[in-house]
N, C-alpha and C positions, 0 to 999 in steps of 0.2 A: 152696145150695152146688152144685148140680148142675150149675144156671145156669151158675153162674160158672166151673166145668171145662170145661162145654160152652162156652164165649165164648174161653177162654184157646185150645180146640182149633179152633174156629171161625177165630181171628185166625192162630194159626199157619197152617193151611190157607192163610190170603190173602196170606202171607208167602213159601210156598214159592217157588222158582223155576221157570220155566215152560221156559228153554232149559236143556239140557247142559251142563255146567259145564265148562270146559277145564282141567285139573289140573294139564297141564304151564306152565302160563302163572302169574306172579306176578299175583297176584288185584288188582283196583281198590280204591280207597279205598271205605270205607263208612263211615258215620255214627258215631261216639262216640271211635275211633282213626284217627290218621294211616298212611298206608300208602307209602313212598318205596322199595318192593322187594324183591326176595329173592333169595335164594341156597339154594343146595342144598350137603348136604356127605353125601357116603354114603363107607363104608367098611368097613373088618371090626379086628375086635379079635382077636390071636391072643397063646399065650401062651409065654414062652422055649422053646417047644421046636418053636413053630412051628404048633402044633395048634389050631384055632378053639376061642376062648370062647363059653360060653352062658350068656345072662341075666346080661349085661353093662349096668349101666347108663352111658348117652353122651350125653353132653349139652352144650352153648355156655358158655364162662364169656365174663364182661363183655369187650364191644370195647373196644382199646385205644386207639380215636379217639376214645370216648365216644357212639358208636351207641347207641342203642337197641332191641334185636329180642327176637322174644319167646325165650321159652325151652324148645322144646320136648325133651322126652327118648324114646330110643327104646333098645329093650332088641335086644341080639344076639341072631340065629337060632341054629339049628343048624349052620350054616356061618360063626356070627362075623360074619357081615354087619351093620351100624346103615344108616337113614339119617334125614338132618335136611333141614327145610324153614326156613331163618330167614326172618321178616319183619320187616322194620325199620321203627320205627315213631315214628323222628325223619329230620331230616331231617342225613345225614353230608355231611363236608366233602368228597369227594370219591365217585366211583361203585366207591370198593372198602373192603374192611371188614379188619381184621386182628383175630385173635381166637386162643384155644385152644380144643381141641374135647377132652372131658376124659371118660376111661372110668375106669369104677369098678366091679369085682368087688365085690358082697356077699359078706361073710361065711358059709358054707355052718354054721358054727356059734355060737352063745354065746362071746362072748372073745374069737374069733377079730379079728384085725385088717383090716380095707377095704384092697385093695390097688387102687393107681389110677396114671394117668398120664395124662400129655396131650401133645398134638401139635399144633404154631403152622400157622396157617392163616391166607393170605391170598387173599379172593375178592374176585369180581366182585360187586355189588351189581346185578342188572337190575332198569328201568324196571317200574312195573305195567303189563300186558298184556302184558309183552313175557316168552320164553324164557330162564327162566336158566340161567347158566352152572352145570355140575355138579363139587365139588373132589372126589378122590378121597383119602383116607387109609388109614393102617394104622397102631394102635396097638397096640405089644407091651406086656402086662403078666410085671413078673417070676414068674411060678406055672408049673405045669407040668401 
């Protein structure tokens, strides 16, 4: 059994990457998923009165060209700030993506109601390697 931990940490080692990784760049394809781009979408969530939400969850709902990207979620700071990285991972009919970007206050108690909204967004899809374009939002939920 030790072995076999030691092989599993062995093979990751020969895996890592040996350059710096450029973060601001839509990543290249790799092996098991297609990779045709990304976009970025940052923002902040504030609530009827204008005052930044926290621990907000924000997330991508489905494109409505039929894209494919993943879905990641990112939770609001203390200033209400999200932000997302989508990658698309078919290939779209064109190089832009139209979509909603959708915040969701949890419930601070039992019973209580999810209060949510969303905001339509239309991006730029950039090429892998290349800088994406960054979309900027602001969703108001009704809470105070």
């Amino acid at each position: 059994m030790r072995l076999l931990r030691w092989t599993a940490f062995t093979m990751l080692l020969a895996c890592a990457p040996t350059e710096p990784v450029d973060t601001t760049r839509c990543v290249q394809a790799t092996s098991g998923f297609g990779n045709f781009g990304c976009t970025v979408i940052i923002g902040r969530v504030l609530g009827s009165d204008g005052a930044p939400l926290v621990n907000v969850s924000v997330g991508p709902r489905p494109s409505l060209d039929g894209s494919q990207f993943n879905t990641p979620y990112d939770r609001t700071g203390a200033d209400g700030r999200f932000a997302l990285r989508l990658t698309r991972y078919s290939r779209g009919e064109s190089d832009s993506v139209s979509l909603w970007i959708r915040a969701n206050q949890v419930p601070l108690a039992p019973g209580e109601p999810s209060v949510g909204d969303s905001v339509f967004v239309r991006a730029r899809v950039a090429p892998p390697n290349s800088v994406p374009d960054t979309v900027a939002v602001e969703i108001t939920l009704p809470v105070s």
